[in-house]
C-alpha positions as CSV (number, residue, x, y, z in Angstrom):
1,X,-2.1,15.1,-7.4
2,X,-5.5,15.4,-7.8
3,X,-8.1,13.7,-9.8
4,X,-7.8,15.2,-13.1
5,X,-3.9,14.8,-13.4
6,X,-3.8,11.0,-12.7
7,X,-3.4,8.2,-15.3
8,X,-4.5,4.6,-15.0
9,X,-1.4,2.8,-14.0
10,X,-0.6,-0.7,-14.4
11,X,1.7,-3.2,-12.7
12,X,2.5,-6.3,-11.5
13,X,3.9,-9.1,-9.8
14,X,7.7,-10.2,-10.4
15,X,6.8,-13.0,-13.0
16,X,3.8,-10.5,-14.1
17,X,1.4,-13.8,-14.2
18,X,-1.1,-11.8,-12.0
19,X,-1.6,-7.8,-13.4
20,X,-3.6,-5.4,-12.3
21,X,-4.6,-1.5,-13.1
22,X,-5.4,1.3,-10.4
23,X,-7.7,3.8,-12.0
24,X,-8.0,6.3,-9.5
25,X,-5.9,8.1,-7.7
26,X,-4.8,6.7,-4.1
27,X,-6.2,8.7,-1.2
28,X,-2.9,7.9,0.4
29,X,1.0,6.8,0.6
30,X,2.6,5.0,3.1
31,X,5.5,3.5,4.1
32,X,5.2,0.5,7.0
33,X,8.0,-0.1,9.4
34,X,6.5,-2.5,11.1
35,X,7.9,-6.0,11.8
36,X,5.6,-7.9,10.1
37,X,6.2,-5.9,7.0
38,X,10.1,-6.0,7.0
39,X,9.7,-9.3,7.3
40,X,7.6,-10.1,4.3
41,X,9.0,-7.3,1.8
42,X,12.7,-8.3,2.9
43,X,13.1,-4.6,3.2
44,X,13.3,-1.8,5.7
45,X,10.0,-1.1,5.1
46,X,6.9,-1.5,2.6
47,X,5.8,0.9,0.3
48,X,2.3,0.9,-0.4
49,X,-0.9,3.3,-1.8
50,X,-4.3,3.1,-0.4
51,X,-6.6,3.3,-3.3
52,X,-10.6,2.9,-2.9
53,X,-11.5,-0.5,-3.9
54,X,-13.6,0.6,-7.3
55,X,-10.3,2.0,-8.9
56,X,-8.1,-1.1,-8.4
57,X,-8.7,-4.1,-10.8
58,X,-7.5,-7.6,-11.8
59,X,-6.3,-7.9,-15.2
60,X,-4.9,-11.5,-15.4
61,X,-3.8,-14.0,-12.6
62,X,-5.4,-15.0,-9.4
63,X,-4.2,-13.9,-5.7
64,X,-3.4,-16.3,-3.2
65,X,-4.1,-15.2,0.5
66,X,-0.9,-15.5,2.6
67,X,2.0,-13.5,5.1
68,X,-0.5,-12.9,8.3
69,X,-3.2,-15.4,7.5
70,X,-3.6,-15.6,11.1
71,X,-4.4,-12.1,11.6
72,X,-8.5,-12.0,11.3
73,X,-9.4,-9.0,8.9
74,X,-6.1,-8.7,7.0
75,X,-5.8,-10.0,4.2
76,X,-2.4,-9.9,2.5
77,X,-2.6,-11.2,-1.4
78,X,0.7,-13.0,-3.4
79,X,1.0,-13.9,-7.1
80,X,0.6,-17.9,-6.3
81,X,3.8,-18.2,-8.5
82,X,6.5,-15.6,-7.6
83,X,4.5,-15.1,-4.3
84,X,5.3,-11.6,-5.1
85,X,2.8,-9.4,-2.1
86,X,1.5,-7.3,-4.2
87,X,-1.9,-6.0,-2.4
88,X,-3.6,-6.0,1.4
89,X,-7.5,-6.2,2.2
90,X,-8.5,-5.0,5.8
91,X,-12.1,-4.3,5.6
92,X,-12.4,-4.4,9.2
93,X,-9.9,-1.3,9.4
94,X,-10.1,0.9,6.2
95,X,-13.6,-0.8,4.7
96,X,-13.8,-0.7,0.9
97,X,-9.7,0.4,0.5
98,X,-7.6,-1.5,-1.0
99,X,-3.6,-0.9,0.4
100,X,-1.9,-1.9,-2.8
101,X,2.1,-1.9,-3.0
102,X,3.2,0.7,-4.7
103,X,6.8,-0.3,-6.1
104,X,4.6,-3.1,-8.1
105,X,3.4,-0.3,-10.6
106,X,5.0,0.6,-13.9
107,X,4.9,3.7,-13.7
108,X,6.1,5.3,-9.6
109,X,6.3,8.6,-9.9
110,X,4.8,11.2,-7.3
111,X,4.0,8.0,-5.4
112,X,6.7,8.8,-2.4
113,X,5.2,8.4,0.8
114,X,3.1,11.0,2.5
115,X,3.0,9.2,6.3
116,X,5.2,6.2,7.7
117,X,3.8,4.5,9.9
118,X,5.1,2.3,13.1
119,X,8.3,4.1,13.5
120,X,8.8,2.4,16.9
121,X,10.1,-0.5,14.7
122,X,11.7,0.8,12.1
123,X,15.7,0.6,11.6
124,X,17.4,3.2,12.9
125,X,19.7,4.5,9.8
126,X,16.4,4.4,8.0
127,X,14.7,7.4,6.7
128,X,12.0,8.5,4.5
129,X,10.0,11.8,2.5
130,X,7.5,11.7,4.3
131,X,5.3,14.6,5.9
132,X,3.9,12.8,8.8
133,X,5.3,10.1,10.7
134,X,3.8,8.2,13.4
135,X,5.2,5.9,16.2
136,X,2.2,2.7,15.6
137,X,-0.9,3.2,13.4
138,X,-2.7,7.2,12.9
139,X,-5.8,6.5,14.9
140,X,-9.1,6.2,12.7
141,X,-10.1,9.5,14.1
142,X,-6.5,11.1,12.3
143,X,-7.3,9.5,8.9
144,X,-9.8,11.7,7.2
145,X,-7.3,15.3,8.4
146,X,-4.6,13.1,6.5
147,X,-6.3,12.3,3.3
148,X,-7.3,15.8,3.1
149,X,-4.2,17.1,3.0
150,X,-3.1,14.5,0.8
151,X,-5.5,15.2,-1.7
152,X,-4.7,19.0,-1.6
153,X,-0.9,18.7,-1.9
C-alpha cells in the first residue's frame, strides 16, 4: 500500500469514549507473541501498525498510561473507561512511532501482518500471514530492510 492509495482511518476504543484517526500510512504490521502481550490483549497475540507519530491523532478522550508501567520507555495507553489498549509509545526504541493496535480501526483491511515478532513465546497451534517472522525482536539494524519492503509490497 503505498502513500497515495491510503485513507485516513478512524477507530476506537470498546466504549469509543477515546477516538482517534491515523492519516498516514503505517510503515509497518505486526503481530506480538510475546507474554506480556498475550497477557494484556487476552489473545494469542496483539495485532498492531507502526505509524509515524505526525499521522496518528486524538479525536476525543484522554489515555491513561497502564499494562508495563514498570517497563522504563514503554508506554502502553488504555481508554480510562473500558481500559481498552489501544496504542504503545517507546521513544527510546522506535523514536517518533507510534505502535497503534490495529484491530481498534474501523476500517482493517490490508492491515494483516507483515512480521511477528517473539515467536519463542507464542502458542504452538498458532499461526499467522506474515512474511517474516522472528524468534524475539528484528534487531534495530533489520528495521529499515523491513520497512522497505513493506512499503514496496
Amino acid at each position: 500500500m503505498t502513500s497515495t492509495d491510503w485513507k485516513t482511518r478512524q477507530g476506537s476504543c470498546r466504549c469509543g469514549r477515546l477516538r482517534f484517526e491515523i492519516t498516514t500510512p503505517p510503515i509497518i504490521t505486526t503481530a506480538c507473541h510475546c507474554k506480556g502481550c498475550q497477557r494484556m490483549s487476552a489473545s494469542a497475540f496483539s495485532l498492531s501498525m507502526a505509524v509515524p507519530v505526525e499521522g496518528f491523532r486524538l479525536l476525543s478522550g484522554e489515555p491513561v498510561i497502564g499494562g508495563a508501567r514498570e517497563m522504563k520507555g514503554l508506554d502502553h495507553s488504555f481508554c480510562g473507561h473500558c481500559m481498552s489498549w489501544v496504542f504503545t509509545r517507546f521513544p527510546e526504541v522506535m523514536g517518533e512511532i507510534i505502535n497503534v493496535r490495529s484491530t481498534m480501526l474501523e476500517d482493517t483491511s490490508e492491515l494483516e501482518p507483515f512480521l511477528e515478532t517473539c515467536t519463542a513465546e507464542k502458542l504452538d497451534w498458532v499461526t499467522t500471514p506474515a512474511k517474516h517472522s522472528f524468534e524475539h525482536f528484528p534487531t534495530p539494524e533489520e528495521f529499515p530492510a523491513l520497512i522497505e519492503e513493506y512499503s514496496t509490497r
